[in-house]
KEZA-193525 format. One record per atom (N, C-alpha, C): residue number from 1; chain; atom name; x, y, z. Coordinates in pm, whole numbers. Each point is the difference from the previous one (the first is absolute). Last residue first. Layout:
<lobas>
+-----+------+------+--------+--------+--------+
: pos : unit : site :      x :      y :      z :
+-----+------+------+--------+--------+--------+
: NUM :    A :   CA :      X :      Y :      Z :
...
+-----+------+------+--------+--------+--------+
</lobas>
This chain:
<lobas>
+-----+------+------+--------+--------+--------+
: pos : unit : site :      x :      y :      z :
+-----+------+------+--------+--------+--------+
:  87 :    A :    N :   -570 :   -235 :    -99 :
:  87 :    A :   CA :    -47 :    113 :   -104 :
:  87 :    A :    C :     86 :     19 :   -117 :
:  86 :    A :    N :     27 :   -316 :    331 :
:  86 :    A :   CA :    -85 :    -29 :   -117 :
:  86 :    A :    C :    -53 :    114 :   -106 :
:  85 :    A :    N :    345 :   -174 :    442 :
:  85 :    A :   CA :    -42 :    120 :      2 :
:  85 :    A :    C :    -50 :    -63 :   -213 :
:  84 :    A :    N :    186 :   -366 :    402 :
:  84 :    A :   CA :    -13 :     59 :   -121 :
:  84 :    A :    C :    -87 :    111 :    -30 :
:  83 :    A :    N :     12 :   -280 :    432 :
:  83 :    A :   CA :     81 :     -1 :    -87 :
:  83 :    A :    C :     31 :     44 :   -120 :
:  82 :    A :    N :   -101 :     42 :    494 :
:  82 :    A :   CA :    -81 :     61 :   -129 :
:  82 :    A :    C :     77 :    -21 :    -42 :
:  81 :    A :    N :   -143 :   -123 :    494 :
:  81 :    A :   CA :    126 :    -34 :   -120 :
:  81 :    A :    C :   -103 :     27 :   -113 :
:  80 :    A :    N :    -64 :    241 :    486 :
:  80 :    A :   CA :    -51 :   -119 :    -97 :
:  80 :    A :    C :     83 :    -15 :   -102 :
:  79 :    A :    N :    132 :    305 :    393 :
:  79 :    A :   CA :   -128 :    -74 :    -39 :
:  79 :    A :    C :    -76 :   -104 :      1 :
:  78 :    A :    N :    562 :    201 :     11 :
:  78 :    A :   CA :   -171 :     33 :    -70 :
:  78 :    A :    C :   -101 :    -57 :     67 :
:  77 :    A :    N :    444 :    185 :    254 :
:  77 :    A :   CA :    -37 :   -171 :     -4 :
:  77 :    A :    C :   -146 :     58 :   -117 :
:  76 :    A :    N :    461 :    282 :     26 :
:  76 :    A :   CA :   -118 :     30 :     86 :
:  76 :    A :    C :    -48 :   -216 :   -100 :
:  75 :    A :    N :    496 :    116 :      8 :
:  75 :    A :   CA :   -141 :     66 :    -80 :
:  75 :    A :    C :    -89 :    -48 :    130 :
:  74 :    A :    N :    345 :   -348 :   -142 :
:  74 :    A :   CA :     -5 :    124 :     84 :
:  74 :    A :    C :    -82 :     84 :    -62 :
:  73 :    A :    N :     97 :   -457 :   -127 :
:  73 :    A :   CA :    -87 :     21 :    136 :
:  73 :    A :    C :     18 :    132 :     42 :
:  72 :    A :    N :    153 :   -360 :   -419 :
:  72 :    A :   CA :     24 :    108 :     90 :
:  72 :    A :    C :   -114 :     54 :    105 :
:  71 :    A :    N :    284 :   -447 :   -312 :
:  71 :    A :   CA :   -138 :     42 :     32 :
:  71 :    A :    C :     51 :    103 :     92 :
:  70 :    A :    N :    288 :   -162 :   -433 :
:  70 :    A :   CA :    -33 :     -2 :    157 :
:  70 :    A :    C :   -147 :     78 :     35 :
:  69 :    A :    N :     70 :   -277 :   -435 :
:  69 :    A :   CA :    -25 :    109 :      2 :
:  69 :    A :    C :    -17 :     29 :    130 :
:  68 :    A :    N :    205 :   -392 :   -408 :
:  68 :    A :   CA :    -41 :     50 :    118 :
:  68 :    A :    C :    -18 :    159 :     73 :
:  67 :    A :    N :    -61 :   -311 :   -464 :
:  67 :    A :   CA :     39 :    138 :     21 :
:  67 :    A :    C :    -35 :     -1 :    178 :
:  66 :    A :    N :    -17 :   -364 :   -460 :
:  66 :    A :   CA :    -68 :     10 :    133 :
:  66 :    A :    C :     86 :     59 :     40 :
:  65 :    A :    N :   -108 :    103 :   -512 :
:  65 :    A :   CA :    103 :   -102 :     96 :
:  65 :    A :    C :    -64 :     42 :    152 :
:  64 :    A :    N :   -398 :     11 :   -325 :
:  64 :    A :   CA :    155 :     59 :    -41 :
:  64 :    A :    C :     78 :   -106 :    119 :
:  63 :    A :    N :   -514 :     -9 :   -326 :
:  63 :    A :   CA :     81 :    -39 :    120 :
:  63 :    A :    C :    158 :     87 :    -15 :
:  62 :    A :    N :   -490 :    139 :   -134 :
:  62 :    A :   CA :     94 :     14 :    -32 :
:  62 :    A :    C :     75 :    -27 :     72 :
:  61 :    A :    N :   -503 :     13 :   -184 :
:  61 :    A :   CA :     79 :     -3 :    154 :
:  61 :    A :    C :     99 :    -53 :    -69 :
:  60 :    A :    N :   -434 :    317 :   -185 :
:  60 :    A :   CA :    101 :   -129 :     23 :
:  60 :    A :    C :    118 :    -17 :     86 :
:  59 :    A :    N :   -411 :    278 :   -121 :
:  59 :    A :   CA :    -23 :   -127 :    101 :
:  59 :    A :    C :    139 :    -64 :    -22 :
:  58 :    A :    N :   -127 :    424 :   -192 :
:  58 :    A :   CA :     14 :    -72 :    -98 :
:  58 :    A :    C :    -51 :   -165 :     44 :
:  57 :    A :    N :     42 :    423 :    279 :
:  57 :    A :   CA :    -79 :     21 :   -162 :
:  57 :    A :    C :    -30 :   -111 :    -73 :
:  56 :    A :    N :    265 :     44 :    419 :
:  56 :    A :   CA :    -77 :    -24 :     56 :
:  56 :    A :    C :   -119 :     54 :   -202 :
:  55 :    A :    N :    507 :   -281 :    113 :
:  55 :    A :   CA :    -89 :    118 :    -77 :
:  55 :    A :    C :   -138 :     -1 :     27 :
:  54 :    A :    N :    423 :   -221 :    260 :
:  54 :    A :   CA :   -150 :    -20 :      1 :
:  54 :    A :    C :    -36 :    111 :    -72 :
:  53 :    A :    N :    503 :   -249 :    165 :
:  53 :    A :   CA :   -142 :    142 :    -38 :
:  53 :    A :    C :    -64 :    -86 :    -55 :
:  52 :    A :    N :    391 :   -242 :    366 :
:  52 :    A :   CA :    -66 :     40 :   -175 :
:  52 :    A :    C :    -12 :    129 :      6 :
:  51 :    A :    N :    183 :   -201 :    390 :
:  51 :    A :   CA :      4 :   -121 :    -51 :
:  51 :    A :    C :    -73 :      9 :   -168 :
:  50 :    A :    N :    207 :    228 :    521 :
:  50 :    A :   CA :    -99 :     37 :   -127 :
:  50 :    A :    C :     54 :   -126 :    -74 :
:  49 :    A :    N :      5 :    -54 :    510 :
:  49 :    A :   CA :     61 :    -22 :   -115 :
:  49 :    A :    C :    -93 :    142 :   -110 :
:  48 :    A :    N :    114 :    -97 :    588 :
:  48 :    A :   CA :    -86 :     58 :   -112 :
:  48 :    A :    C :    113 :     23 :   -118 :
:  47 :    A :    N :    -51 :   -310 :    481 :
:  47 :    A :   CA :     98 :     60 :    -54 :
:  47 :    A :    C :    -94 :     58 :   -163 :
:  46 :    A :    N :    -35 :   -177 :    566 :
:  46 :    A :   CA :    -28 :    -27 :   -108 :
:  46 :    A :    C :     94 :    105 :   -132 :
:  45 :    A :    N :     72 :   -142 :    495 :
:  45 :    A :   CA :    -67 :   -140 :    -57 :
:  45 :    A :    C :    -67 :     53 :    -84 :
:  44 :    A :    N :    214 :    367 :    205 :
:  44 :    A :   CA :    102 :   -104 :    -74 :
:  44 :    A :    C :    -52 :   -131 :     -9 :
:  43 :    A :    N :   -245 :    392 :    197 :
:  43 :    A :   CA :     67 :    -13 :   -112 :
:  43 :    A :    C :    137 :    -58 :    -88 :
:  42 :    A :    N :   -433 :    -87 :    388 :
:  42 :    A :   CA :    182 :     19 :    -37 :
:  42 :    A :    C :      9 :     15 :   -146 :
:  41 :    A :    N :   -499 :     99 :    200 :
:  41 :    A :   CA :     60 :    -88 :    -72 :
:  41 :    A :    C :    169 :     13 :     37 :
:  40 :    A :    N :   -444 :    254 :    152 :
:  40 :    A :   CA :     69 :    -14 :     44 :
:  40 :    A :    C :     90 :   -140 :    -46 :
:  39 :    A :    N :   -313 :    300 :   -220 :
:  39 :    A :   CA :    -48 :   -147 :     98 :
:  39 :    A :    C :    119 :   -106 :     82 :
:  38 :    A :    N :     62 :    476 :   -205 :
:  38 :    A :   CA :   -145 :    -13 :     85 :
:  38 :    A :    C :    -63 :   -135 :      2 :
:  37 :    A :    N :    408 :      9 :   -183 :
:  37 :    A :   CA :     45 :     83 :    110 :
:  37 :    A :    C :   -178 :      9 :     49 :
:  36 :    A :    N :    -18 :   -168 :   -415 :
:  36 :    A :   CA :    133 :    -81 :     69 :
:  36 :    A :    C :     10 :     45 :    126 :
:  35 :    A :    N :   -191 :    288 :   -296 :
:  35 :    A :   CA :    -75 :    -96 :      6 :
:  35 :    A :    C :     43 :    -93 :    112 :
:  34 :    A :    N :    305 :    318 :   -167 :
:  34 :    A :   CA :   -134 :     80 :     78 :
:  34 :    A :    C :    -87 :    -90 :     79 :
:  33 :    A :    N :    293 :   -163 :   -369 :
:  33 :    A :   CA :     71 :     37 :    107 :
:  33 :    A :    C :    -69 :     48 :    157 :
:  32 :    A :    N :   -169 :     -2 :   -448 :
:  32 :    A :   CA :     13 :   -118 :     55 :
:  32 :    A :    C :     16 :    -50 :    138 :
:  31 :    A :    N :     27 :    423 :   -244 :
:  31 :    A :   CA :   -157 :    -50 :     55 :
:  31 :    A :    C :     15 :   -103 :     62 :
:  30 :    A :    N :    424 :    147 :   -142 :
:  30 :    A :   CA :   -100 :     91 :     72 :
:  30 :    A :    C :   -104 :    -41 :     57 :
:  29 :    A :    N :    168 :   -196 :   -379 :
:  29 :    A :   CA :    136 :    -61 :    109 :
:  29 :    A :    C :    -44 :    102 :    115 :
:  28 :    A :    N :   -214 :     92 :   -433 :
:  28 :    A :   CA :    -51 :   -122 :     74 :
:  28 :    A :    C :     87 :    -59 :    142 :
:  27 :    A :    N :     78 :    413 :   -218 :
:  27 :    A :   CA :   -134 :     24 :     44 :
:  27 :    A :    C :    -16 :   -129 :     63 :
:  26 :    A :    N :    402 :      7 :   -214 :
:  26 :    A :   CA :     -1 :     72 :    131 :
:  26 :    A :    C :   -100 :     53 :     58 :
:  25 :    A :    N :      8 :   -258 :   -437 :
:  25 :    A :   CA :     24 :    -61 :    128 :
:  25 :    A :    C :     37 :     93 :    115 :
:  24 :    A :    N :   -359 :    137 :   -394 :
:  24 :    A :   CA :    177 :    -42 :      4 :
:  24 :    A :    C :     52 :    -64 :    122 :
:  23 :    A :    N :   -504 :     66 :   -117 :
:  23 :    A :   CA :    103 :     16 :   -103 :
:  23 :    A :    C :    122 :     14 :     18 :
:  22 :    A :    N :   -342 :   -413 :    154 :
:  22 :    A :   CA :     75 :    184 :     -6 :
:  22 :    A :    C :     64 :     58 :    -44 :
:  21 :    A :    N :   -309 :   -497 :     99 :
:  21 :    A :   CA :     21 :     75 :   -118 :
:  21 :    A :    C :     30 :    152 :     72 :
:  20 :    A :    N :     40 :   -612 :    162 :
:  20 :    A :   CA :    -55 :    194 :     19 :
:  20 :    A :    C :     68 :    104 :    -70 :
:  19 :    A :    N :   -126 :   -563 :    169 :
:  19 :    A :   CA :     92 :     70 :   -148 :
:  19 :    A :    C :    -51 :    198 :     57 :
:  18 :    A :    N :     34 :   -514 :    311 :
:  18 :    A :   CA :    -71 :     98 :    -24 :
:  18 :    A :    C :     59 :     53 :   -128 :
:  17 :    A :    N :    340 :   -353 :    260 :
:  17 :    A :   CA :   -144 :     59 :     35 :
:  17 :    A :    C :    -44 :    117 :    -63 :
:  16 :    A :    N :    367 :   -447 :     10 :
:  16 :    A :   CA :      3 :    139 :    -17 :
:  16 :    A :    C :   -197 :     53 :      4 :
:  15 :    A :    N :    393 :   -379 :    280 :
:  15 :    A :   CA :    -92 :     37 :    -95 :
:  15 :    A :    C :    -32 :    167 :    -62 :
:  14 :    A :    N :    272 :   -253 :    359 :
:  14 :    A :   CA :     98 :    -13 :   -106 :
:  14 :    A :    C :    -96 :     76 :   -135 :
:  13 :    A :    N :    -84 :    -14 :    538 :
:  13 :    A :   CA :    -66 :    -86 :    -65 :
:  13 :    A :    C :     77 :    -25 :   -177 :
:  12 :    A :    N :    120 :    330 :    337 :
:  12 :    A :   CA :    -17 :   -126 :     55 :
:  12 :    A :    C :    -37 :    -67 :    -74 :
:  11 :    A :    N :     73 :    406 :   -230 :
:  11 :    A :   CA :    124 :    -99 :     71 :
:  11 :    A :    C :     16 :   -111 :     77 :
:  10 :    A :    N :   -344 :    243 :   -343 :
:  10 :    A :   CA :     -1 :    -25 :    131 :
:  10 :    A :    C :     69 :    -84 :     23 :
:   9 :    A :    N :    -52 :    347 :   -458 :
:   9 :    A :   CA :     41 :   -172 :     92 :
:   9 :    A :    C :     18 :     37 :    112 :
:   8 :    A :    N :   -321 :    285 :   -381 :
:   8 :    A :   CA :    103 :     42 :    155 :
:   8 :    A :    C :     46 :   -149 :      1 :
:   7 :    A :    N :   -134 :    329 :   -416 :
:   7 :    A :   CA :    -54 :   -126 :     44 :
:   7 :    A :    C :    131 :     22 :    136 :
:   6 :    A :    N :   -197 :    363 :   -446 :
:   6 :    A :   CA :     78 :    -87 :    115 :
:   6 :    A :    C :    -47 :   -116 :     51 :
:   5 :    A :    N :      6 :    308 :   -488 :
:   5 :    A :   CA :    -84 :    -56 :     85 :
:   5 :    A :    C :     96 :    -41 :     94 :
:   4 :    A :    N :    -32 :    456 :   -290 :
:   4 :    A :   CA :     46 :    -88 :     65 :
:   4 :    A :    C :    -97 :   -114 :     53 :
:   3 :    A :    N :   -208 :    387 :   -369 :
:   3 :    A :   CA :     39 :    -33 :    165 :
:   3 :    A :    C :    112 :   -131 :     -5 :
:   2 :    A :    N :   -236 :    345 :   -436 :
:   2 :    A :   CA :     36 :   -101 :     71 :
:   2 :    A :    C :     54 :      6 :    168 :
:   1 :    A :    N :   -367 :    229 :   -391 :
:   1 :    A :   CA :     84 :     18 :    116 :
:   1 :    A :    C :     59 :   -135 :     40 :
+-----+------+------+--------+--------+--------+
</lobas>
């Protein structure tokens, strides 16, 4: 099974933060998004890249072009961030 990987830049700071594995970016630009809004973040000091895959069989990681991906917030708020379904 492969997955997407992401990564977020924090606009204040110019840097990029964390890697996170989903399978397509409108799950991750969701959760994220989700995430962002329950800790009450602006969503405009950060910004969500995909940036590879990740064959979850094989381990290997697979850089691609850096892919911006708007962050969304509507929908009911999850949880907990689940990133990747393993079955």
């Amino acid at each position: 099974m492969k997955a997407n990987v992401y990564c977020v830049r924090n606009e204040l700071t110019g840097g990029y933060e964390g890697l996170f594995l989903y399978r397509n970016s409108a799950v991750a630009a969701r959760m994220l998004g989700q995430q962002a809004q329950r800790s009450n973040m602006d969503l405009n000091d950060i910004q969500l890249y995909e940036i590879g895959e990740f064959d979850m069989d094989t381990g290997v990681l697979t850089s691609g072009s850096k892919v911006p991906c708007p962050l969304l917030v509507s929908g009911p708020i999850e949880d907990e961030m689940t990133p990747v379904d393993h079955s």
